[in-house]
Each structure stands twice: as structure tokens, then as C-alpha cells.
Wavefront OBJ file of the C-alpha trace (Angstrom):
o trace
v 113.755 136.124 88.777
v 110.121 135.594 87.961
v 110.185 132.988 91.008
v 111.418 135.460 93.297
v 108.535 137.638 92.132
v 105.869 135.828 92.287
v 106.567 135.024 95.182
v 107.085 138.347 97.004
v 103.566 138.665 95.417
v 102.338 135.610 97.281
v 103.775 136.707 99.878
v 102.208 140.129 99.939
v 98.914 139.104 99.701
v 98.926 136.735 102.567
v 100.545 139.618 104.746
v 97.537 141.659 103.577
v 95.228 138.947 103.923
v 96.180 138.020 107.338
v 96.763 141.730 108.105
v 93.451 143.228 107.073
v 90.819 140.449 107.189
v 87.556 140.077 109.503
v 89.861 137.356 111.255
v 92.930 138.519 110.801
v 94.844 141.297 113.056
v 92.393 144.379 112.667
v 89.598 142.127 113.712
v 91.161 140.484 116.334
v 92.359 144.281 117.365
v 88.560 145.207 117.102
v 87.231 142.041 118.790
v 89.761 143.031 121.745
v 87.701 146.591 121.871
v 83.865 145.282 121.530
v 84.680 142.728 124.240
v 86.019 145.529 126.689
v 83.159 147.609 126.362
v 80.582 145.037 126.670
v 82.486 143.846 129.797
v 82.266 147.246 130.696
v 78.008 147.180 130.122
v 78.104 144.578 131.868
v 79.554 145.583 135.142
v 76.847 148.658 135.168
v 73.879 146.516 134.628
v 75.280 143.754 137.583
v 75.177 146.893 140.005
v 71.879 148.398 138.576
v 70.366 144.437 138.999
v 71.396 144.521 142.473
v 70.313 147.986 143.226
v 66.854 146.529 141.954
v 67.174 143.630 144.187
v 67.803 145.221 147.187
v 64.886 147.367 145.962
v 62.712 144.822 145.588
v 64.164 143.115 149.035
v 62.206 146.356 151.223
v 59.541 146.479 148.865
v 58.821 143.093 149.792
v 59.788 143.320 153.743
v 59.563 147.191 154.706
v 56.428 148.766 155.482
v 57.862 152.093 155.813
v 59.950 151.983 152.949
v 56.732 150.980 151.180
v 54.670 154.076 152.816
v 57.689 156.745 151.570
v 57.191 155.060 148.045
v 53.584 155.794 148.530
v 53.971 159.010 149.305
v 56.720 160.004 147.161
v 55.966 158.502 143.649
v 52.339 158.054 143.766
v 51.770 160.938 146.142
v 48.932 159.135 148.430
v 48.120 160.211 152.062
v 46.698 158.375 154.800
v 42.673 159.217 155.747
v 42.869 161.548 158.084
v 45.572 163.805 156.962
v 45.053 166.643 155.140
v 46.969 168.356 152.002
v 47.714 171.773 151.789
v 48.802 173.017 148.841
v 50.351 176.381 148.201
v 50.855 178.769 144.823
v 54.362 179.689 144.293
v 54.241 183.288 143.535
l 1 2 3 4 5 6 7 8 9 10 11 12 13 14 15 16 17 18 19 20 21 22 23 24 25 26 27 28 29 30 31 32 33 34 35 36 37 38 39 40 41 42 43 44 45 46 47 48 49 50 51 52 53 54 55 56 57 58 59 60 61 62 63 64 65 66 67 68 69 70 71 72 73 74 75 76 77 78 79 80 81 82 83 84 85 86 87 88 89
């Protein structure tokens, strides 16, 4: 009887052990979840690298592209254009 016992106490334990431990099945259940959503990161930042590449690609080879930039972000005009300005009422 106290065999028997003991070792459906054993027993237990290991099914808890293997059950609820860092390695066991709710960490291998978790592991299963990080590694989606870092797969998942990583798909975004592939596309936003390649935006930047193809980015980079007219920067490099696109003097209009480069001129629009100019214009746009650091808001430069050529010499003999001028700027008007107007209030917004």
C-alpha cells in the first residue's frame, strides 16, 4: 500500500515537473508563441530594409528623386525661383 503511494506521489511530481517547468510543456507552449511573433518582427523589418534599399537605390542614381527630397524634407529651392508664402486666415 505504501508502495503504491509513494509512488503515485513520484509519479505526480514528475507529471508536474514535466508539466509546469521552464522546459517542460508550458515553456515549450510559450517558446512556440515568442518564436511566432518574432518571426512575425521579422517579416516587417525585411520589407522596411528593402523599402530603405530601394530608397537608397534613387538616392544614389535619381537626380529628380533627389531634387523632390530636396524640396520636400529640407524645403530648398533652386536660385532663381522665388517663394511665396501665404497666411491662412
Amino acid at each position: 500500500m505504501k508502495t503504491g503511494r509513494l509512488f503515485a506521489v513520484v509519479f505526480l511530481a514528475l507529471v508536474c515537473l514535466i508539466v509546469f517547468s521552464d522546459k517542460g510543456f508550458v515553456g515549450y507552449r510559450e517558446s512556440g508563441r515568442t518564436l511566432e511573433s518574432l518571426q512575425i518582427e521579422n517579416e516587417r523589418i525585411s520589407r522596411e530594409n528593402e523599402r530603405f534599399r530601394e530608397k537608397i537605390l534613387l538616392l544614389r542614381s535619381d537626380f529628380d528623386y533627389i531634387e523632390m527630397i530636396a524640396r520636400q524634407e529640407l524645403g530648398m529651392i533652386r536660385d532663381d525661383e522665388i517663394v511665396y508664402r501665404f497666411r491662412e486666415q
